[in-house]
N, C-alpha and C positions, 0 to 999 in steps of 0.2 A: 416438535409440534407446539403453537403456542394454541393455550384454551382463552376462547374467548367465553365473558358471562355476564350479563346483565338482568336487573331489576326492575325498570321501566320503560316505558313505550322512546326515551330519550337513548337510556341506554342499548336498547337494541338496536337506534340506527347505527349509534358509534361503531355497535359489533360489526353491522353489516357493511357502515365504509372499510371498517379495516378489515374484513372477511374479503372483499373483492378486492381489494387491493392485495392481499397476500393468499391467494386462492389455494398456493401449495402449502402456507404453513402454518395456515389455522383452524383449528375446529368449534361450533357455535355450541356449546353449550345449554340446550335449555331447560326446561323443570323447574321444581323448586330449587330456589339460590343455594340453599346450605347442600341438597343432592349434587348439584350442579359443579360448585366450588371443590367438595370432597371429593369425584369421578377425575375431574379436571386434574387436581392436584398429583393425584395418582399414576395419571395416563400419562399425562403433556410436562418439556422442559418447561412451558414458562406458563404466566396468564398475565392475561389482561380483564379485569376486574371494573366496570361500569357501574361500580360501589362507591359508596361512602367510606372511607381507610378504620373508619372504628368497626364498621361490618366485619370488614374483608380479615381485621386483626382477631378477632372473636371465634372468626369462621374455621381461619387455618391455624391458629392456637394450636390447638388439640394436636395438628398434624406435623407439625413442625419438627423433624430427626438431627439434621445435621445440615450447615450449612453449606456442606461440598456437593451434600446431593439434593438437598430442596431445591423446585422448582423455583427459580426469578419473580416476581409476584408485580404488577404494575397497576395501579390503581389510576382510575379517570372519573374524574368528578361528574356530575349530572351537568353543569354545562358546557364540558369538554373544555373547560380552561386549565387543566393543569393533569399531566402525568407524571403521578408519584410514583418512585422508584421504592417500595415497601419491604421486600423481602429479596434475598437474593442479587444487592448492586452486583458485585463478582463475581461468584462464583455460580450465582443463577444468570447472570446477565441482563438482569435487572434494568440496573444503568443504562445500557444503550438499546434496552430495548423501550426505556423512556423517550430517550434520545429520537428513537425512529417512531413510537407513536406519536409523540408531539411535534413532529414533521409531518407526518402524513397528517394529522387532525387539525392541526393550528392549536395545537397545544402547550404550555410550558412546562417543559421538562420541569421535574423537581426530586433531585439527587444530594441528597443530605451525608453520604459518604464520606469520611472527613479526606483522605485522598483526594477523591474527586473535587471537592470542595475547590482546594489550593492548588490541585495543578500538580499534582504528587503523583508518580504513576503509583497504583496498588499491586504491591507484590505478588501478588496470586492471581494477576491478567496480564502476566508480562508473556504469556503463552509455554512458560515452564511449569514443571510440577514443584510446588515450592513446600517444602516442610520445615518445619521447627517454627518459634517463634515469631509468625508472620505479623500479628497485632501490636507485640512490645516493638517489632523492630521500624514497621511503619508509624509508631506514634514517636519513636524518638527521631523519623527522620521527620513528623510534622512540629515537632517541640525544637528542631534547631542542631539537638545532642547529636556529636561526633560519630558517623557508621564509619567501619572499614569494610572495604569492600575486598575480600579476599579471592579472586580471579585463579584459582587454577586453571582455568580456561578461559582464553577471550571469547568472548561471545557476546555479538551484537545486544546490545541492550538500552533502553531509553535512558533520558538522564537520570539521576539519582542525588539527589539532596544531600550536604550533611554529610559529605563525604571527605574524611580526614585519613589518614598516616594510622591513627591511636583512637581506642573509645570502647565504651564498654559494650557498645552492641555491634554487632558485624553481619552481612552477608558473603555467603559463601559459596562460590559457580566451580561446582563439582559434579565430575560423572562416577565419583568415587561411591562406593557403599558405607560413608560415614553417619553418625548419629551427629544431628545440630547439636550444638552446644546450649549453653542455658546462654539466653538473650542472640541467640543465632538465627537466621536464614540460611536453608541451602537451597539455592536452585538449580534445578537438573538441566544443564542443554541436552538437546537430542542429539548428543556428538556419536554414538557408539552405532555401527552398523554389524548385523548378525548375520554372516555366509550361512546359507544351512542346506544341505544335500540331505535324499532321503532315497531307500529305495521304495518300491510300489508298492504301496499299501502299507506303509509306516506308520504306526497307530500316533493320533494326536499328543498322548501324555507321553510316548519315549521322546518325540522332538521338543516338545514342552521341557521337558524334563533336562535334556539336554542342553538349552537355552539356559535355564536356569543355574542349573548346575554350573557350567563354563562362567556365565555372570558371577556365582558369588563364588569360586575360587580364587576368582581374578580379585576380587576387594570391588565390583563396578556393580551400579546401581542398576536396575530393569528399567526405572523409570527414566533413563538417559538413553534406551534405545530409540534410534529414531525408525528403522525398518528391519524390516527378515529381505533377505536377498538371497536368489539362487539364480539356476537356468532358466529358460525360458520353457524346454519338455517337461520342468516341475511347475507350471503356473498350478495346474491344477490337482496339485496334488493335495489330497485330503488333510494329512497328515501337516504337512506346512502349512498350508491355509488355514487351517483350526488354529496353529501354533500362534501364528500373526494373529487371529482374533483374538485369540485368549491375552497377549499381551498388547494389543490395545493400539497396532502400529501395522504403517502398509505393508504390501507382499512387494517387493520389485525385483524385476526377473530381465537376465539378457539373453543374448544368444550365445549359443555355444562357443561360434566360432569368435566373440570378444570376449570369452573369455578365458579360451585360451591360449590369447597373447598374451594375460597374465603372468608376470612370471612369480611362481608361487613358493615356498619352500618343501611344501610336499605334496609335489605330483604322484597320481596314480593311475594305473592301465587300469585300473577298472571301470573307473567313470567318462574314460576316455571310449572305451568300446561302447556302454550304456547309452551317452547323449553325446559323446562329439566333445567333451573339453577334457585333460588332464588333470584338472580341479573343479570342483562345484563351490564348495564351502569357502575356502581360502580366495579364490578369481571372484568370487560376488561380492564377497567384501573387501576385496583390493580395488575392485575394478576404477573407481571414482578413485581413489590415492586414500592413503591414510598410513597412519603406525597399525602394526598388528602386532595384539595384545596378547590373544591366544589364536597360537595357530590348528589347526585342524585335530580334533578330536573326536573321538566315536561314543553313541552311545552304550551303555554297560550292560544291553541288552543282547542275547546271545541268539542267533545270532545276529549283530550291530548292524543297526536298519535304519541308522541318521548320524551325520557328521554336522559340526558347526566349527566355525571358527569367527573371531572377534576384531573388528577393527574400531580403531577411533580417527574419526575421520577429522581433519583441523577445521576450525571454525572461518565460514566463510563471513568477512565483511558485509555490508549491506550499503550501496550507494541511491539513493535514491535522486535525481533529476528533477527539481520543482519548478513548473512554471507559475508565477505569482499573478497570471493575468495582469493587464493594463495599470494596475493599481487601486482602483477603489475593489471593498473589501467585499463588497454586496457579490465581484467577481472571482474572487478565491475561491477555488470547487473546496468544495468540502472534505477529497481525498488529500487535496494539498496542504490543508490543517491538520491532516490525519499525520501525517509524513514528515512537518514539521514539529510535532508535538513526540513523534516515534524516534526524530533523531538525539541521541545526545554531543553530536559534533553538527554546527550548521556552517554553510563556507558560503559568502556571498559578498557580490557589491557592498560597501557601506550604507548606499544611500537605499538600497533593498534590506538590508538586514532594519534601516528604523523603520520598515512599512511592517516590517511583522514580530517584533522583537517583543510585543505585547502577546503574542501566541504561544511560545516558547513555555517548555517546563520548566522549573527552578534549578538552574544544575546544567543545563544546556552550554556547552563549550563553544566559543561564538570565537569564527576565524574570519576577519573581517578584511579586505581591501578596497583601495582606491580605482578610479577609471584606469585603464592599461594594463593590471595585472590578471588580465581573463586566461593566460596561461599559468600564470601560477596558481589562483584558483582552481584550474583543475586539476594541478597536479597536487597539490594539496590534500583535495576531499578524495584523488584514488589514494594518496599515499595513506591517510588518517582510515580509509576503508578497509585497505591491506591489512591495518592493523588488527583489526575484527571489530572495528566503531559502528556504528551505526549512524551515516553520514547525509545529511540533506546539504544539497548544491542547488543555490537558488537563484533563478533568472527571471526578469522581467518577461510579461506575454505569456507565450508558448517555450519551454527553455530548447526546445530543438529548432526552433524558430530565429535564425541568427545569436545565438546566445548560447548558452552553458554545455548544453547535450552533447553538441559536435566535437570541442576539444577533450570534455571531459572521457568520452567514449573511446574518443581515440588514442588514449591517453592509458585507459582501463584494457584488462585482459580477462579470460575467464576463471580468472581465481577470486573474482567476487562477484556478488551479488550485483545488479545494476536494475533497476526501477525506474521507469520513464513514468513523471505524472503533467498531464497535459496544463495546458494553461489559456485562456482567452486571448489571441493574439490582438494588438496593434491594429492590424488590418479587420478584422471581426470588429471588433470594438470600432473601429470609425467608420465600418459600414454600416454599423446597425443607427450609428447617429444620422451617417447622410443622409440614410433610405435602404435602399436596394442597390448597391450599384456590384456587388459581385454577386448579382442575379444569374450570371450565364458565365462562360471561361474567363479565369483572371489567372494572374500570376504574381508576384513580389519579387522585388529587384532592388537589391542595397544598392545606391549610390555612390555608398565609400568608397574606394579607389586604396584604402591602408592593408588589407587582405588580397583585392581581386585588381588584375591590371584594369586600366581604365577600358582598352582595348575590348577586355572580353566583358566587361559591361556596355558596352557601347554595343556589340553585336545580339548582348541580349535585348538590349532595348529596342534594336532594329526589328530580329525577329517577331517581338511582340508587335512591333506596331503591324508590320507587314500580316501576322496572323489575325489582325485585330481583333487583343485579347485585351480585358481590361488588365489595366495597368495600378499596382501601389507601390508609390516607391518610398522604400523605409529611409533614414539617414539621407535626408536628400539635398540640406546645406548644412555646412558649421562656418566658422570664422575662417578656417583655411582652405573649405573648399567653396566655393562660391560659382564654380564656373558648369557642375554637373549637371545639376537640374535644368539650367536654360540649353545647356546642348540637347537632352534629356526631348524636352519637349519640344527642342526641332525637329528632331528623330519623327516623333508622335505628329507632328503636324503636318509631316509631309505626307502622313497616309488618313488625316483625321481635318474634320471641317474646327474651321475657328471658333464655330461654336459649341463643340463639343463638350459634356459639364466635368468640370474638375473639382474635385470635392476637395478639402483642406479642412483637415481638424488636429489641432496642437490639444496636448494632455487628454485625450481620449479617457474619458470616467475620471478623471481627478478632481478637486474643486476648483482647477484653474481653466477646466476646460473649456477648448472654444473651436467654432465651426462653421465653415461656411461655405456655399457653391459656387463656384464660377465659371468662366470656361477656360479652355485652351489658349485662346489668345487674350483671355482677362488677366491670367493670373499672372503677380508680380512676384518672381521667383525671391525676394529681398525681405518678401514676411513669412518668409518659411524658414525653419530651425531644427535644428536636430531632434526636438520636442514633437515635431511633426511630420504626419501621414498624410502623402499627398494619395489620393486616384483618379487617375485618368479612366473615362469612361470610354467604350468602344463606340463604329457607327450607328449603334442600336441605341446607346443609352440617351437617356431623356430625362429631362429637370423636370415635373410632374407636382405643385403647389409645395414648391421649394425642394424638394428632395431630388435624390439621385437616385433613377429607374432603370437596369438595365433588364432586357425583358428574356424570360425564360426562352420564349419559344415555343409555348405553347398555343394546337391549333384552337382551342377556342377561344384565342383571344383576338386571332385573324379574321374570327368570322364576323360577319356583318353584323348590326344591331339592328 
C-alpha cells in the first residue's frame, strides 16, 4: 500500500490524481502532517510525500530502522515538478516509484542513487536475496576496480561492470549455506525446489521444521528456496501452507496421477493408497527435472507426520524477443527498455543495435551482425540463452512481425525462458501518418520472394484483392526485385477502381521520413524501396483533406445529416 500525504490545498490535488489513478494501491492520509506521516510510515510499503524533502527528512528521522525494511519515501514538490526518490531507492522501491509518479504527474524523476545514476544495476534489485558486502562491492564496481564474478550457478543475471578473472572484491551466485567473505556478495538464485508430503493435520512447526532441518544438513541456503511442492489433495493442507508462508515462497501442487510417473528412488505404498501417487515428497520436486540433493526423509516426530525431499532445479535461460518499433525513440515501449537494459547478452542487426546501444548497461555483451545473417542470429541468442544468459534478440517494428520471433522460436525449445515484447510495426506507424486507412480489415503481405515462392505470394495478393481487404505490402522493391509490386497492383486493380488511395511512406518516424497519397493507377512502382510501406486502400477507402480514410462501418455515420 503506498501512503499518500499532503500539506496544502496544491498538495492534495496531487494526492487525489494519484489516488484515482492507483485506486487499489493507495491510501489518503489526512490530519495533522507529522500524525499523518508517522501512521503512514507504520502501515504502508511506500509514500508519497506532497512536502517539502527538509519536512519529510525531519519527520521520519526519528523513524528510520533499517533499510531492508523501511518504507520507499517519495517526495513531490508544491508544483509537481520533480519526484524525489528520498528514502528507500532499493530496497523500499523508492526509485521507481519515482519513476511511475513522474509519469503519471509530468514530473521529473529525481534519483540520486549512485547505481542508478550510471546505469549500474544495484545489487540488492536484481530480484535475489543478496548478503555480505553489498555497498563495498557496488562502489567498486562504480570506481572501475576489478569484481569476480564467481557463478557456481548460472543464473540469468543483467550485466555487471568491472568484471575480471582476479580482484579483491567478488560476487558470489550460490544456493550454498556460505558466510560472504570480507568484500563479497552472495546472491541466492531461487534454484532449490522442496517436495513436502504431510499427513492430516500435520502441525505447521514439524513441516517447518523439517524444511529446515533437511536445508541446513545439506550445506543449502533457505533463501534459495524458490517454492514448497506437493500433490494437489494437499493444497490445503494447514500444515504446508503455514510452512510456504513462514518461508516466504509459493505452495505448487500437481496431480497425483503426474506424479506418479515420476520415477523416484523411494517409492512407498502408503502415499500410494492415501492420494493416488507412490511418492509425494520426491515426484513434487522431480516433477519439472532437476539433481536431487536430499532424497526423502521423515520428520523426527513420533509418530512422522511430514516427509520432504530436496531438489535443485538447473537455471533456466531467459530469451527475450524485442521489437524496437519503427525507429524513433518517442516509439520504444517502455517495456522494451526494460528488457534491454535486463539483458547482459544483446544479439541484433548492426544497424539496430546503433539505434539503441545508448540504452545499454555498462557490461552488456553486444553480438552484432550484418543483413542475411537472420539465421544465425537466432541461433546465437538460443544458444547464448541455454547457457543461462539473460539474452535480448532485437528486431525492427513488431519482432514477430517479419523479423526475429519466428526463427528465433523456432529454433528455441522449452528448456528456456522465452519473452515476447511487442513493438510499433511498420504498418501502424505509416498508418497513423496517412490517416486512417486500416480503419476496417487489412492484412500485410511481404513482397519478397527470398523466403516464400513468388506463386504463393501472388495467391495471397489475389485473395486479398477479391476479399477486398486493405492491402500493406512490406519489402515491396529492392534493386533485384523490381518486377513485384507492379504485378502486385495488377492483381489489386483488377478488382479496385484507378482511383483508389494508395498511401506511400518511406522511414515511417525517422528524420528522413516522407509520405504521401496517391492512387492505384498514380503510383509509380520505381520511387518505392525497401525503406517503404506501401497500402492499398479497399472499395471503401477515401482520400478526405489529404489523408487515407477507410471507414469503420459504423451505422451513424450512414445516417442522414
Amino acid at each position: 500500500m503506498i501512503g499518500l500525504i499532503s500539506a496544502t490545498a496544491a498538495g492534495s490535488a496531487g494526492c487525489e490524481r494519484v489516488a484515482s489513478a492507483w485506486p487499489g494501491r493507495t491510501r489518503v492520509y489526512e490530519g495533522p502532517v507529522g500524525d499523518a506521516v508517522r501512521r503512514a510510515f507504520t502501515e504502508c510499503d511506500q509514500l508519497v510525500c506532497f512536502l517539502a524533502t527538509g519536512a519529510v527528512v525531519r519527520l521520519v528521522a526519528p523513524l528510520l530502522a533499517d533499510k531492508a525494511s523501511d518504507p520507499g519515501i517519495v517526495c513531490v514538490d508544491e508544483g509537481g515538478r520533480f519526484a524525489v526518490s528520498l528514502v528507500g531507492g532499493h530496497g523500499g522501491g523508492a526509485n521507481e516509484l519515482a519513476r511511475q509518479v513522474g509519469e503519471l504527474l509530468g514530473a521529473e524523476p529525481v534519483v540520486t542513487t549512485a547505481t542508478d545514476s550510471v546505469g549500474v544495476p544495484g545489487l540488492d534489485t536484481l530480484g535475489f536475496p543478496a548478503e555480505g558486502d553489498v555497498a563495498g562491492v557496488s562502489r567498486a564496481m562504480l570506481d572501475g576496480e576489478p569484481v569476480v564474478l564467481d557463478a557456481e550457478l548460472t543464473w540469468p543475471l543483467p550485466p555487471l561492470p568491472a568484471l575480471a578473472p582476479e580482484g579483491a572484491y567478488s560476487i558470489r551466485v550460490t544456493d550454498r549455506a556460505v558466510e560472504p567473505a570480507e568484500r563479497e556478495v552472495v546472491l541466492r538464485p531461487p534454484s532449490l525446489v522442496v517436495g513436502v508430503g504431510a499427513s492430516k493435520g500435520a502441525p505447521v512447526d514439524e513441516v517447518l521444521g523439517l524444511v529446515e532441518e533437511a536445508l541446513r544438513d545439506a550445506g543449502l541456503s533457505a533463501r534459495s528456496v524458490a517454492e514448497l511442492a506437493t500433490v494437489d489433495a494437499k493444497a490445503g493442507e494447514p500444515g504446508i501452507v503455514g510452512a510456504a508462508e513462514r518461508l516466504g515462497v509459493p505452495l505448487v501442487t500437481y496431480p497425483a496421477e503426474e506424479l506418479a510417473k515420476v520415477e523416484v528412488p523411494n517409492p512407498s505404498a502408503a502415499p500410494l493408497a492415501a492420494v493416488g501417487t507412490p511418492s509425494v515428497a520426491e515426484a513434487a520436486a522431480l516433477v519439472r527435472g532437476g539433481e536431487l540433493l536430499v532424497p526423502k526423509r521423515k520428520s523426527a516426530a513420533v509418530p512422522a507426520m511430514a516427509t520432504c525431499a530436496v531438489v535443485r532445479r538447473a537455471a533456466r535461460g531467459r530469451l527475450a524477443v524485442v521489437g524496437l518499433g519503427p525507429g524513433a525513440r518517442d516509439l520504444l515501449t517502455p517495456r522494451a527498455k526494460d528488457e534491454l537494459r535486463r539483458a547482459s547478452v544483446l544479439v541484433g542487426l548492426d544497424q539496430y543495435v546503433d539505434q539503441i546501444r545508448d540504452l545499454l548497461r555498462p557490461g552488456t555483451r553486444i553480438l552484432e551482425s550484418g543483413l542475411g545473417a537472420e539465421e544465425e542470429r537466432a541461433r546465437t541468442a538460443v544458444a547464448e540463452a541455454r547457457l543461462g544468459q539473460a539474452v535480448a534478440l532485437i528486431g525492427s517494428g513488431d519482432a514477430g512481425v517479419y523479423a526475429m520471433a519466428s526463427p528465433a522460436l523456432a529454433e528455441a525449445s522449452d528448456d528456456i525462458d522465452v519473452v515476447g515484447v511487442p513493438g510499433v510495426t511498420a504498418a501502424l506507424a505509416a498508418g497513423a501518418i496517412l490517416g486512417a486507412p486500416l480503419g476496417h480489415d487489412h492484412v500485410s503481405i511481404s513482397l519478397s520472394d527470398l523466403h516464400t515462392p513468388w506463386e504463393v505470394i501472388e495467391r495471397r495478393v489475389r485473395a486479398a484483392a477479391e476479399a477486398d481487404i486493405v492491402v500493406t505490402f512490406y519489402n515491396p522493391r529492392s534493386r533485384g526485385r523490381d518486377w513485384q509490386l507492379p504485378k502486385a497492383l495488377t492483381i489489386l486493380a483488377d478488382h479496385r477502381e484507378p482511383t483508389t488511395p494508395v498511401g506511400v511512406v518511406r522511414n515511417a518516424s525517422r528524420p528522413d521520413e516522407s509520405s504521401r497519397v496517391t492512387t492505384l493507377s498514380g503510383l509509380d512502382p520505381a520511387t518505392v524501396d525497401m525503406m517503404t510501406v506501401v497500402t492499398v486502400g479497399n472499395t471503401a477507402t477515401r482520400e478526405i483533406a489529404g489523408r487515407m480514410v477507410t471507414p469503420r462501418g459504423y451505422r451513424w455515420q450512414e445516417e442522414p445529416k
